[in-house]
MDTraj code that builds the backbone (N, CA, C; nanometers):
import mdtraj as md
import numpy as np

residues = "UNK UNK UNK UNK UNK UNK UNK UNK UNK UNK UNK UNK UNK UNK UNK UNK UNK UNK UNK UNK UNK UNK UNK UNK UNK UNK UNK UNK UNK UNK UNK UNK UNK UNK UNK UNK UNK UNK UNK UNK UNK UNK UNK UNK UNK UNK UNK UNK UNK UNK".split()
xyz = np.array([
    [0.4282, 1.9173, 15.2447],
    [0.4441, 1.7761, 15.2716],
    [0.3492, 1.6942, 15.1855],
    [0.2190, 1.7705, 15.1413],
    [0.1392, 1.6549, 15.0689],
    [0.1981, 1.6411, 14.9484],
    [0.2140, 1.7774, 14.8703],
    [0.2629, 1.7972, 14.7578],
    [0.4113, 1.6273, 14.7584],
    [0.4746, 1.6535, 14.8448],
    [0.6151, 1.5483, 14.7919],
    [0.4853, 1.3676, 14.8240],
    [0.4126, 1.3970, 14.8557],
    [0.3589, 1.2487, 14.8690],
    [0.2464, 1.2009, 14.7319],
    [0.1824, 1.3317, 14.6853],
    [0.0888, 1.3114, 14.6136],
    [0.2259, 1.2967, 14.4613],
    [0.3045, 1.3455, 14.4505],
    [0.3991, 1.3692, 14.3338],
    [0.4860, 1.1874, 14.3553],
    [0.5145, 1.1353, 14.4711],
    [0.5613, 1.0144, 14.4788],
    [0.4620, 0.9169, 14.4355],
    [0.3681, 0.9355, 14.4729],
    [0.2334, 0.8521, 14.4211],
    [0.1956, 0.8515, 14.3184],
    [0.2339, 0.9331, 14.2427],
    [0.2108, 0.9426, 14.0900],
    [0.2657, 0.8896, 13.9985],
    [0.3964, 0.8844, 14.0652],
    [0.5105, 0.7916, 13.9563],
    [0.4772, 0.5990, 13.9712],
    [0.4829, 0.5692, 13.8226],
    [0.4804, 0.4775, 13.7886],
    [0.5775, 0.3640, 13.9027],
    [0.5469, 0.2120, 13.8963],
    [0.6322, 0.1131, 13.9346],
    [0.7642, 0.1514, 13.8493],
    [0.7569, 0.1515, 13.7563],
    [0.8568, 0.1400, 13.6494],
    [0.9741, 0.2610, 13.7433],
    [0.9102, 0.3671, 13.6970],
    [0.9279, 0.5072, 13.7576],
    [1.0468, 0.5225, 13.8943],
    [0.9666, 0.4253, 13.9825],
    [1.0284, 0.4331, 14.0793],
    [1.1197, 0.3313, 14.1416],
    [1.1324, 0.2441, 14.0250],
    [1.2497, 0.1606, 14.0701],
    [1.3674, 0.2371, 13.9573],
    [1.3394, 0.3046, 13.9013],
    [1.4627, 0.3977, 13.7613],
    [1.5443, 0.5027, 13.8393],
    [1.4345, 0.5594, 13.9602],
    [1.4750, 0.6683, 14.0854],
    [1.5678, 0.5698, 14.1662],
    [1.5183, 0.4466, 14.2573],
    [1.6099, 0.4021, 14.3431],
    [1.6885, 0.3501, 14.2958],
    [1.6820, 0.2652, 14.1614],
    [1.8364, 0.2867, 14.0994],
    [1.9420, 0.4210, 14.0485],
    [1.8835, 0.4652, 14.0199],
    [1.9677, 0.5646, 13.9524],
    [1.9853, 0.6389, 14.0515],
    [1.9625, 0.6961, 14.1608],
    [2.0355, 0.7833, 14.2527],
    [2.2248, 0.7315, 14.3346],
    [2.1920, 0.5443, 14.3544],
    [2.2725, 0.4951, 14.3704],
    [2.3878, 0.4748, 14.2668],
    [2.3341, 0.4378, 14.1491],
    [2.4561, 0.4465, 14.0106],
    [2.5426, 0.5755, 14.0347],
    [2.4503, 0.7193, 14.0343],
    [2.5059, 0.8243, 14.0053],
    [2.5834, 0.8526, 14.1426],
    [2.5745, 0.8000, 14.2454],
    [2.6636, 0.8254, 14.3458],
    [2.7515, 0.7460, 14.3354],
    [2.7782, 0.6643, 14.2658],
    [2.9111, 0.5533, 14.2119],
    [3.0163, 0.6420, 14.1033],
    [2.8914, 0.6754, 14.0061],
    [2.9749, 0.7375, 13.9267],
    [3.0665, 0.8375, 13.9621],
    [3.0100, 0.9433, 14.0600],
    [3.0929, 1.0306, 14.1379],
    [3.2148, 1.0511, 14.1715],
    [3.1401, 0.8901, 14.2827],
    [3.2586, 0.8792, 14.3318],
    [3.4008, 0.8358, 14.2543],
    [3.3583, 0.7340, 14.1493],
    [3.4982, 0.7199, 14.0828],
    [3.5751, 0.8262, 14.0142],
    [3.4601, 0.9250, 13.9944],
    [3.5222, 1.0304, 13.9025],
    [3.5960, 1.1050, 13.9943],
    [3.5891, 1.1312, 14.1483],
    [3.6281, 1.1705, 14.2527],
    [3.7828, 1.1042, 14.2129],
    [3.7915, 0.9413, 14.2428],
    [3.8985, 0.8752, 14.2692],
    [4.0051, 0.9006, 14.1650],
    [3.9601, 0.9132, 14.0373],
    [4.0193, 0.9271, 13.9181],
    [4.0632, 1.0941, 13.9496],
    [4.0118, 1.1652, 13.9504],
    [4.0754, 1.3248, 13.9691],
    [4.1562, 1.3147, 14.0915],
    [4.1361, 1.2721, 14.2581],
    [4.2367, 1.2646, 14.2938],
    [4.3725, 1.1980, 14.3082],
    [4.3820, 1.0640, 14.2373],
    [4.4715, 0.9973, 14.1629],
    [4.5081, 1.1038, 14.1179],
    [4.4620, 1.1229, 13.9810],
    [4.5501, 1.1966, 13.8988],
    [4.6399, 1.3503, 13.9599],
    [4.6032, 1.3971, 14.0469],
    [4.6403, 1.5026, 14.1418],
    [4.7643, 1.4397, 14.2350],
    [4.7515, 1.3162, 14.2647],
    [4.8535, 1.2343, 14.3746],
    [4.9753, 1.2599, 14.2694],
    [4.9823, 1.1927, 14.1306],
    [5.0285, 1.1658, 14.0640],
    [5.1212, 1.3008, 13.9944],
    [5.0698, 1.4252, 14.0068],
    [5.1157, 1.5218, 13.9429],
    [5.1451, 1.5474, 14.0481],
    [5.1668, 1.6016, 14.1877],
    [5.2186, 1.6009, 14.2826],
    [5.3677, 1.4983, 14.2617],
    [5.3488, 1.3800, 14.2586],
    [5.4839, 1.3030, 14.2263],
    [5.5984, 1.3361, 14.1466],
    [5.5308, 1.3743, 14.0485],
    [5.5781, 1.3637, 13.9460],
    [5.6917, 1.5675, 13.9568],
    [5.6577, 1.6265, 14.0224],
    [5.6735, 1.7465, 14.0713],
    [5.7646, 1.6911, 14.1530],
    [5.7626, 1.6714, 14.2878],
    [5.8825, 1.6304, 14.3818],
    [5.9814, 1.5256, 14.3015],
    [5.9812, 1.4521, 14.1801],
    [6.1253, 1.3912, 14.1714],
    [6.1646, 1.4612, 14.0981],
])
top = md.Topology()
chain = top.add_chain()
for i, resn in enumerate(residues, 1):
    res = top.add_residue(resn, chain, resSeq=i)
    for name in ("N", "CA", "C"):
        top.add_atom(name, md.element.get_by_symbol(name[0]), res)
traj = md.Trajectory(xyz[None], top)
């Protein structure tokens, strides 16, 4: 437990607003890449039944 507090404390301001952004971006990115692969899966499915 100290170890994750003394290692948070270490990082820069800069540092740690690059972490609370970027964890949120990359869970965006995901997700669209999610939306885009299952689209494209809906779509080949369709395209199969007509």
């Amino acid at each position: 437990m100290s170890t994750e507090r003394t290692s948070w404390t270490s990082l820069s301001t800069i540092q740690k607003i690059a972490l609370g952004l970027g964890i949120p971006a990359s869970a965006t990115v995901a997700y669209i890449l999610y939306r885009r692969y299952r689209e494209s899966r809906a779509a080949e499915t369709d395209r199969c039944s007509d």
